[in-house]
Phi, psi and omega in degrees: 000117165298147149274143173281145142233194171208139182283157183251107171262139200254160178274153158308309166287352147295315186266358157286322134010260174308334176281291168348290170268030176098349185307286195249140161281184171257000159285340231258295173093046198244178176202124197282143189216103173051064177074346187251134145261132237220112196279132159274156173299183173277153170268105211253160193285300201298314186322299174310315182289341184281283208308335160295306181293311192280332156286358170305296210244332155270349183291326168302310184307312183286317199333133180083005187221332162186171172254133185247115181253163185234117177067039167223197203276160174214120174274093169283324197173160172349305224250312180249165192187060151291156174270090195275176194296299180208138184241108163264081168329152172284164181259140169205116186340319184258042071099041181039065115012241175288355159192141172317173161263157194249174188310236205347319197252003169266171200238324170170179201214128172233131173232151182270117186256149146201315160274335183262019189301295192306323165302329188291341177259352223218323208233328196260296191295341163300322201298335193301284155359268168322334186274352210040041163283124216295326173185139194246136172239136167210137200260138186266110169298316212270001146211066180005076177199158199256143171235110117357074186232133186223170139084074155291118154240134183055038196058044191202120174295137170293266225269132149171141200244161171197124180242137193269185165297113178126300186286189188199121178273157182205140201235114145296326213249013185245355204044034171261155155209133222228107171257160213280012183273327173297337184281300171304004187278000000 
């Protein structure tokens, strides 16, 4: 005979909740996803170095057009609040202040996989989806190419690309372009 159980799923305020009286540090490195905390990996040096490099080369390109945030929570909903590598924001003076952004302020998100491309892909890109964040990038280390993902519908990307060293990504609505031999120097 199986037993039923059941998770006890947590709020974005259980779990600020929690950081307040000590359950979790900022040493802890976890980010709530559909109810769960969810331990993130070490940021391993080459990982650190894309995300440097890609915050780099959009804080030139955006000023003034959006905000690029790094590592930090995007408020999907009750239940979830990951952290993606960089959330490229709509732009505002108060520059989200008084709350994170939510799916309507983002322009796209991008995460650097290399031990986590199957969680980013299996757990992190549905939650996006559903949420309609309009496109997702997750840069693939281990054979340095960007996959592409746009045009959410019904929790699921329609489109989706992946371009190597040679191609070149592009945000129409932002007039970025981007080549992807750069993100790896």
């Amino acid at each position: 005979m199986a037993v039923q159980t059941q998770k006890k799923l947590f709020t974005v305020e259980d779990y600020y909740k929690m950081a307040e009286v000590g359950i979790l540090e900022p040493k802890d490195r976890v980010e709530l996803i559909q109810g769960e905390i969810i331990q993130m990996s070490p940021i391993k040096s080459f990982h650190a170095s894309v995300v440097d490099t890609l915050q780099d080369i959009l804080l030139f390109f955006l000023r003034g057009k959006a905000i690029v945030r790094t590592q930090n929570p995007l408020f999907i909903d009750n239940f979830s609040e990951p952290e993606p590598d960089l959330t490229i924001a709509h732009f505002h003076t108060h520059k989200y202040r008084d709350h994170h952004p939510r799916p309507e302020n983002v322009h796209f998100l991008i995460e650097v996989a290399d031990t986590t491309l199957q969680k980013d892909r299996k757990l992190k890109l549905p939650l996006y989806a559903k949420a309609g964040i309009p496109e997702v990038w997750i840069v693939n280390l281990k054979n340095h190419s960007v996959e592409a993902y746009r045009t959410p519908i019904d929790g699921a990307y329609q489109e989706i690309k992946v371009v190597k060293s040679g191609d070149v990504l592009r945000l129409e609505d932002l007039g970025l372009e981007l080549e992807v031999e750069r993100i790896f120097e």
